[in-house]
N, C-alpha and C positions, 0 to 999 in steps of 0.2 A: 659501502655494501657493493658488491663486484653481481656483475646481472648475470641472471640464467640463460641458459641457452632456450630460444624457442621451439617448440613442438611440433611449429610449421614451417618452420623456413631456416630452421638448424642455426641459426645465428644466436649468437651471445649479446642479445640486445635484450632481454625480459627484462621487467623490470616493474614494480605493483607502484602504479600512480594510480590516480583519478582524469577520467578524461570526459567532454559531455558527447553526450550520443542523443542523436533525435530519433527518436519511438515515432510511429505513424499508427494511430488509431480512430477507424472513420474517417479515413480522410483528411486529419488532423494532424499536427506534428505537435510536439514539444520535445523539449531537454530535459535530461536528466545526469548530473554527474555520475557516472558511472568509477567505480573504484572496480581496478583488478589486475594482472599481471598484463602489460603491455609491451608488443616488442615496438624498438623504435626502426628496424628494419622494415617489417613488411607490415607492419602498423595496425595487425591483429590482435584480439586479446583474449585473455581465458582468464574466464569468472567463476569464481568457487563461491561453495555455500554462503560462505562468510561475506563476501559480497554483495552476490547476491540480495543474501536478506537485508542488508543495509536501504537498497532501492526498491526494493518490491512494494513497499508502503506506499512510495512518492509516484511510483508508476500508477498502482489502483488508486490514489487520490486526483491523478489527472487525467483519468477513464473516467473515474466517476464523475467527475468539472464537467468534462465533456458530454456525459450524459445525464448532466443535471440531477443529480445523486447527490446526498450527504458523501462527503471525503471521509477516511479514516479517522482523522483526527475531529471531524463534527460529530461523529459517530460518538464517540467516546465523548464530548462534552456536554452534548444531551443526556446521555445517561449518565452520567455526574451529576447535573444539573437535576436531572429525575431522582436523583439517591436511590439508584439502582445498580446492586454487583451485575457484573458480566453473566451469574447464574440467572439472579432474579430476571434481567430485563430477557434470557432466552426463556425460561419459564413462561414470562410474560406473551409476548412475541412471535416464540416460536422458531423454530430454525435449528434445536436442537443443543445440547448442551453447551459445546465450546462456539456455538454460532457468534457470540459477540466477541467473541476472543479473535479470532478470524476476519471480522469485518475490522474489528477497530487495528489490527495489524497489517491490513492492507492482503492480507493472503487469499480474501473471497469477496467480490463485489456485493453490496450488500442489496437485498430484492428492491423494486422500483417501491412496492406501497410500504415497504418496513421506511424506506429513506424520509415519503411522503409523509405517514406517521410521526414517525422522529420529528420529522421538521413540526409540524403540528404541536405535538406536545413539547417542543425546546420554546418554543411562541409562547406557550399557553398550559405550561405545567398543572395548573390545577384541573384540569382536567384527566390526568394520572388516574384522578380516585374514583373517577367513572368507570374507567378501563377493572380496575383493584376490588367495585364493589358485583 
């Protein structure tokens, strides 16, 4: 595969790897492998959608670590765990229709007492039917 020329620096160096890149949030650092058109010239890159969305999850689940929040992925296992659709538990909840669609995707940080809750009932499911009656 013969690379593209870059956007910034006019060189025929692009070329779509993965590379990790440190995020600084609060103060805090982590990695994230980052996939997207990389030159190896001036060692810039341009990330499209499709990218993009690959990392967005892994970024809000290391926001959220940091701020002591259920991760996307806890998100959704609690509400499995509760045998709740992504409707029922917004119905429930609140936050609006596609709101667990959103959290469990990593696309919207999910509120501090919905996380708190969650964690509560992932503990302690039978207490759902309290919330239900």
């Amino acid at each position: 595969m013969s690379k593209q020329q870059c956007l910034l620096c006019g060189e025929y160096a692009l070329e779509h790897k993965v590379k990790p890149m440190v995020y600084k949030y609060k103060s805090r650092e982590f990695i994230i492998d980052q996939p997207a058109q990389w030159c190896e010239t001036c060692g810039e890159g341009v990330i499209n959608s499709e990218d993009n969305n690959k990392v967005v999850s892994l970024i809000q689940a290391e926001k959220s670590r940091i701020d002591g929040l259920l991760t996307p992925t806890e998100i959704k296992q609690v509400r499995q765990k509760l045998k709740l659709t992504q409707k029922d538990a917004a119905a429930l909840f609140g936050g609006g229709i596609n709101a667990f669609n959103r959290y469990e995707k990593g696309k919207l940080p999910v509120p501090r007492p919905l996380s708190q809750l969650l964690t509560l009932l992932g503990n302690h499911p039978n207490q759902l039917q309290e919330l239900l009656n």
